[in-house]
C-alpha positions in Angstrom: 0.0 0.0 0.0 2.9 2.3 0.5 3.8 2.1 -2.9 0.4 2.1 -4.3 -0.4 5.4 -2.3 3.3 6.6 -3.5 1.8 5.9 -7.2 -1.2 7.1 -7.1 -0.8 10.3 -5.3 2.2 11.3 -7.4 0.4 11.1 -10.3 -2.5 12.7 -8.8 -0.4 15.9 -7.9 1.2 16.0 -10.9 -1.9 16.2 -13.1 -3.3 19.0 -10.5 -0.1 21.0 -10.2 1.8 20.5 -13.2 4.9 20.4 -10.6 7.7 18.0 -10.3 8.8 19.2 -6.8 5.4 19.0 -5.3 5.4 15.5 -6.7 8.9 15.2 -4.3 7.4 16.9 -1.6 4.6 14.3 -1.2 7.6 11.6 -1.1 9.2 14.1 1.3 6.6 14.1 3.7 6.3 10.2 4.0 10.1 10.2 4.7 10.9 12.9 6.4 9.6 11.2 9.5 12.1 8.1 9.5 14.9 10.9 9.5 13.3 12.9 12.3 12.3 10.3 15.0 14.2 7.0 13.9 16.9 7.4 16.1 14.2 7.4 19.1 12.3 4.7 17.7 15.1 2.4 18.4 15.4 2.6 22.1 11.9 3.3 22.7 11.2 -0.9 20.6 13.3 -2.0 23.6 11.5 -1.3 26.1 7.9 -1.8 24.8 6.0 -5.2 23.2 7.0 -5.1 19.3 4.1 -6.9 18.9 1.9 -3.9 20.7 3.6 -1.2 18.5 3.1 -3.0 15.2 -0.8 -2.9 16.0 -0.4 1.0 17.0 1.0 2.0 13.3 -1.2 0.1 11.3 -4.2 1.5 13.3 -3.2 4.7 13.2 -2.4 4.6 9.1 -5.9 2.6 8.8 -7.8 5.8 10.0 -5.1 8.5 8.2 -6.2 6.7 4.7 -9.7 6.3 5.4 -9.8 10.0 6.4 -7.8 10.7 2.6 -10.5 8.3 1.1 -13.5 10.0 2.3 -12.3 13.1 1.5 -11.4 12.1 -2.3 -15.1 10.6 -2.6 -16.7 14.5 -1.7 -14.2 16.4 -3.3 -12.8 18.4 -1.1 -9.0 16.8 -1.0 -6.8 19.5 -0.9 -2.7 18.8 -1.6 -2.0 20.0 2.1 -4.5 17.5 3.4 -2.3 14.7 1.4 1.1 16.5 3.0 -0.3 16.0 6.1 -1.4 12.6 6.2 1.2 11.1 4.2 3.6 12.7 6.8 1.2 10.7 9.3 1.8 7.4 7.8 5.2 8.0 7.1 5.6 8.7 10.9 4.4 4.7 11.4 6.4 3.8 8.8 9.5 4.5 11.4 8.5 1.2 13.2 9.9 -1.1 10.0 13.4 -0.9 11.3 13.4 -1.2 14.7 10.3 -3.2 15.3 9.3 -5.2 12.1 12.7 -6.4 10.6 14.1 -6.2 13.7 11.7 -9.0 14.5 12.0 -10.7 11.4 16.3 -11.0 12.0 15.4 -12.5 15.7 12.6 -14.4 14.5 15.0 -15.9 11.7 17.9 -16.7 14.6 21.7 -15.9 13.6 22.5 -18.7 11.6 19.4 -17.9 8.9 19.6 -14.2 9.5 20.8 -13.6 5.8 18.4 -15.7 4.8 15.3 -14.7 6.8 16.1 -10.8 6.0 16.3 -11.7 2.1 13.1 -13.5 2.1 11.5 -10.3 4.0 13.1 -8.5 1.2 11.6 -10.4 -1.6 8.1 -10.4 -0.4 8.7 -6.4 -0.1 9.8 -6.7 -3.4 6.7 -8.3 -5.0 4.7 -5.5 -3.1 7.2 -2.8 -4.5 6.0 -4.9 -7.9 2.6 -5.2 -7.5 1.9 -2.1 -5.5 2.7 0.8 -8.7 0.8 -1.6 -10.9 -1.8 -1.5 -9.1 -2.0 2.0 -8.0 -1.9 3.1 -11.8 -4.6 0.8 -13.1 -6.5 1.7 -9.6 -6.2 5.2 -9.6 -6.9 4.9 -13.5 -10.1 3.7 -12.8 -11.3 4.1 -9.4 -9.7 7.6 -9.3 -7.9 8.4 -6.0 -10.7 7.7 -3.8 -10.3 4.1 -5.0 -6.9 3.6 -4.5 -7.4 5.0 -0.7 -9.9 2.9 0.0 -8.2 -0.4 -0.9 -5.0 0.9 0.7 -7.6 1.2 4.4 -8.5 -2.1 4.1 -5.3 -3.7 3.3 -4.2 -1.3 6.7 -6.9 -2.9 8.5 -5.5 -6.2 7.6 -2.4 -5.7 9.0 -3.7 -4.9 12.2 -5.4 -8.4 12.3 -2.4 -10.2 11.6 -0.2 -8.0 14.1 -2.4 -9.1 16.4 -1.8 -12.6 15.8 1.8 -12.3 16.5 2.1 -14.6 19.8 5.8 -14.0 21.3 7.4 -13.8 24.8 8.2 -10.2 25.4 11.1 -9.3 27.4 11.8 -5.9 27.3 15.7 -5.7 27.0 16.3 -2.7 28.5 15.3 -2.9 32.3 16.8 0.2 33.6 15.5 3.2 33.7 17.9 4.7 31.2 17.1 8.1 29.4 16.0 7.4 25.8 19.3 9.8 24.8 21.6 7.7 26.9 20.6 4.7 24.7 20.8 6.4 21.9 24.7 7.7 22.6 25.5 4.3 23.7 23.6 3.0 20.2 26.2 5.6 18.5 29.4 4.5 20.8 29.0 1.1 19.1 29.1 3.0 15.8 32.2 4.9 16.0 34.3 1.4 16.9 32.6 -0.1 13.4 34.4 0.7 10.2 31.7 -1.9 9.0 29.2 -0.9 10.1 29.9 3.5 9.6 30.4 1.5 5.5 27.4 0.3 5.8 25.4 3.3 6.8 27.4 5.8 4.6 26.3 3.8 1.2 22.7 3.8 2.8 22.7 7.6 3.1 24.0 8.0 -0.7 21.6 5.8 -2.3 18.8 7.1 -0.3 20.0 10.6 -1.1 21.1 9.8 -4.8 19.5 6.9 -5.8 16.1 6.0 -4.4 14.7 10.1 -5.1 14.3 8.7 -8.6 11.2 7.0 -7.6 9.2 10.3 -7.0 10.1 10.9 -10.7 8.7 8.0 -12.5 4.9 9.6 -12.9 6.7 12.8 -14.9 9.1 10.7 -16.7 5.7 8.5 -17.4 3.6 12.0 -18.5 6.5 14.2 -20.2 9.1 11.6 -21.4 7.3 8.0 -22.6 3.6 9.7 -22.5 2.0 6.6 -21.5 -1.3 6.3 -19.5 -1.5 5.2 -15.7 -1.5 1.9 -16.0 1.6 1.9 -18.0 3.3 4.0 -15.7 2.2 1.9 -12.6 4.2 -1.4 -14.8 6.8 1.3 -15.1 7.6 2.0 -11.5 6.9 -1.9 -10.5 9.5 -3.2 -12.9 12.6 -2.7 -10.4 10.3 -4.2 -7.8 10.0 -7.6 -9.9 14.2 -7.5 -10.5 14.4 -7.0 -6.6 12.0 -10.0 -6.3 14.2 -12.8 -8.6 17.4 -10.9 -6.8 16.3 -11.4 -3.4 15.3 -14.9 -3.6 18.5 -15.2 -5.5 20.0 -13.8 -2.8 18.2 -16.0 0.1 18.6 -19.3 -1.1 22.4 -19.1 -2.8 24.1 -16.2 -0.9 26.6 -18.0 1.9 27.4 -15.3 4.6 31.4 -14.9 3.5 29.5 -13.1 0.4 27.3 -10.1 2.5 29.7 -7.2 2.3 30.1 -8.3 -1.7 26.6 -8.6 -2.4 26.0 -5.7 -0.6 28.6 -3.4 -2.5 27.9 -4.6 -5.6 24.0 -4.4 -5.2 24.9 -0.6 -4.7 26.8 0.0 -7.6 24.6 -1.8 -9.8 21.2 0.1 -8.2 23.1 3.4 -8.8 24.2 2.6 -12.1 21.0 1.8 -13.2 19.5 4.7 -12.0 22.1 6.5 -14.1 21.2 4.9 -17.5 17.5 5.6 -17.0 18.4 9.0 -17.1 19.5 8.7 -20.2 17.3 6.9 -22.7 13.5 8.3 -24.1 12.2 4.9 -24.7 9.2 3.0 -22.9 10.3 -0.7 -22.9 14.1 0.3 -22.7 13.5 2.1 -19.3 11.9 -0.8 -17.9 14.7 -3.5 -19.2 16.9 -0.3 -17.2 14.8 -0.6 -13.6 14.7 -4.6 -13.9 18.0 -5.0 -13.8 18.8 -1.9 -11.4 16.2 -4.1 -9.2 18.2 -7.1 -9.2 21.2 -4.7 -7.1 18.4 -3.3 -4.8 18.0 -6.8 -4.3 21.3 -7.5 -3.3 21.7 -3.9 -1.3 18.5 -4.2 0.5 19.0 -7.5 1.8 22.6 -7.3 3.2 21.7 -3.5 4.5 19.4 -5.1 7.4 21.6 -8.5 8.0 24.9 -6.8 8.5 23.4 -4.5 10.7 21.6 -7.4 12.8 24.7 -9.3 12.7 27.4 -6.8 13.9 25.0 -5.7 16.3 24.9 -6.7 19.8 21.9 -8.1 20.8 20.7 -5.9 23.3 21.1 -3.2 20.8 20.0 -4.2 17.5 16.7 -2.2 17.6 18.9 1.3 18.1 21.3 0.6 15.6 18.0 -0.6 13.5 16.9 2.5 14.2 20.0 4.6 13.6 19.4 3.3 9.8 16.0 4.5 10.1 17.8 7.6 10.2 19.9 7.2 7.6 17.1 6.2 5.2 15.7 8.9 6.3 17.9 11.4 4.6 16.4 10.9 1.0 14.1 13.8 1.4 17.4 15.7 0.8 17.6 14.3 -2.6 13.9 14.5 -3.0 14.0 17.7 -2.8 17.2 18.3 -4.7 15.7 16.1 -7.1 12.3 18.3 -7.4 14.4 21.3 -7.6 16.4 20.3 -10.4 13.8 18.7 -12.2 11.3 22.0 -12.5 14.3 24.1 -13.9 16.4 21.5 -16.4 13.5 18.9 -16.8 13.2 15.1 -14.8 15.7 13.3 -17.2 18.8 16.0 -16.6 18.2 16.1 -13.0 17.9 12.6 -12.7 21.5 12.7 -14.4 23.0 14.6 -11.8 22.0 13.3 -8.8 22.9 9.9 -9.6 26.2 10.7 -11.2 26.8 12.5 -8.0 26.0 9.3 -6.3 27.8 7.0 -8.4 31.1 9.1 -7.6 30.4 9.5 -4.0 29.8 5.7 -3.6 32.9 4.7 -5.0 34.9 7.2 -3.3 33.0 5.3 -0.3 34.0 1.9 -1.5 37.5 3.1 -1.7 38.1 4.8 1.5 36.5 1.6 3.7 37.8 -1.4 2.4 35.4 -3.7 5.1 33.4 -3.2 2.4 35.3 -5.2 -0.2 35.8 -8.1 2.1 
């Protein structure tokens, strides 16, 4: 639903507004949370039932959508009403880190980490497939009030199974420690981690550089391939069905000698990807482009989550899980860079610059920490 909302509202904007940044902003606002209270997420999952808080977020974006969908159906959604709520959801969304993978890694146990994580990441994947498609054909005929309401009840199915979760919850934090204590202590285990500052550098480039582009696949749909809604939601899914082969790839051949490899090279190959979209006018080619950048998601998104898990400690896997809630939470930065740049030189030059820029930065990265070539 995340991506079907993503989808559908982008394209709803853009037909309003004309506007490629307030296409970004809308991304903006559903990310700007993770950057703002991820950090505090963390600590806060260790002291309180998982299970309670994954109930909590889905309510809470059950009634957000509902309130969007109700509003669509009368006609009187505004864009700042869609700011507002998306920021709302995007707010719950902060609980993935810390509290859903987090469970998924435990749930998974040390020896399968790599291969619980990837599995999480291919069905994630075949929503990141399924979800565009469907928001295009949705939105093109249901209109936005449609795509709403089948994103409420799919929220409202997630609070059923959250609730049937059934897990012994001991909270692993049993002092009374300040939430910023945690948190410093979280960052202590950092600083001693060339591995692990590797790991959360590339995170904040492709999330600044890479993932922006996203926001950018309605224009390029509109102003570049002019194809209809539907075509634009098989668009967008197509690196969501090259994450999905990649991270099955991933989960049932990957050995863990391989993670920092697979992890570098997923990267690169996102990034690069991202790059050549930039550069071609052509429907079918662009897809072949975001397949095939979707098999290094694969391979990036998976490993992101397990090395994290795995160099962790276990009493502080949900802060460091949610110090990369953080560091996903920078991409508003190139959202908005990415909005900017696309109103004055057009989406296809803008998406050239930023992911050059990212390309560049990420192998200076590669170069500087060699953990990451290990």
């Amino acid at each position: 639903m995340r991506w079907l909302e993503t989808l559908a509202i982008g394209i709803f904007v853009y037909e309003v507004t004309t506007s490629a940044l307030l296409v970004a902003l809308m991304t903006i606002a559903r990310q700007l949370p993770l950057a703002l209270f991820g950090s505090f997420i963390g600590p806060f999952a260790e002291r309180f039932n998982r299970k309670h808080l994954l109930v909590l977020g889905s309510t809470v974006m059950t009634v957000s959508v509902s309130c969007l969908a109700v509003s669509a159906y009368f006609s009187f959604l505004e864009i700042w009403h869609i700011a507002i709520l998306v920021f709302i959801n995007g707010t719950c969304w902060t609980l993935d880190y810390p509290v859903r993978r987090t469970l998924v890694g435990e749930f998974s146990g040390p020896e399968k980490m790599g291969a619980g994580i990837s599995l999480d990441s291919a069905t994630t994947n075949v929503t990141r497939m399924l979800g565009p498609f469907l928001g295009g054909v949705t939105y093109g005929f249901l209109g936005l009030e449609g795509a709403f309401i089948i994103s409420a009840v799919s929220h409202f199915i997630c609070i059923c199974i959250a609730c049937s979760l059934v897990f012994e919850f001991q909270p692993l934090n049993q002092k009374a420690e300040s939430y910023f204590l945690l948190l410093k202590e979280g960052l202590s285990i950092v600083k001693k981690s060339p591995q692990l500052i590797g790991v959360y550098l590339v995170t904040v480039i492709l999330n600044i550089c890479g993932f922006p582009y996203a926001s950018m696949v309605p224009v390029l749909g509109r102003d570049v391939y002019k194809v209809e809604p539907a075509l634009i939601g098989i668009l967008s899914a197509a690196e969501g069905a090259g994450a999905f082969v990649g991270a099955l790839v991933v989960a049932f051949l990957i050995r863990p000698s391989w993670f920092n490899k697979v992890y570098t090279i997923g990267a690169l190959t996102f990034i690069s990807g991202i790059f050549c979209l930039s550069l071609v006018d052509k429907y079918f080619l662009g897809i072949s482009i975001l397949w095939v950048a979707g098999l290094g998601m694969a391979g990036f998104g998976a490993m992101q989550s397990t090395l994290v898990l795995t160099l962790a400690p276990k009493n502080a896997r949900s802060r460091l899980m949610g110090v990369l809630s953080v560091c996903i939470g920078c991409a508003p930065i190139g959202l908005l860079n990415l909005g900017l740049l696309a109103d004055l030189f057009g989406a296809q030059i803008a998406l050239t610059i930023i992911s050059s820029a990212g390309l560049a930065t990420l192998l200076l990265t590669i170069t500087i920490i060699p953990q990451l070539r290990r």
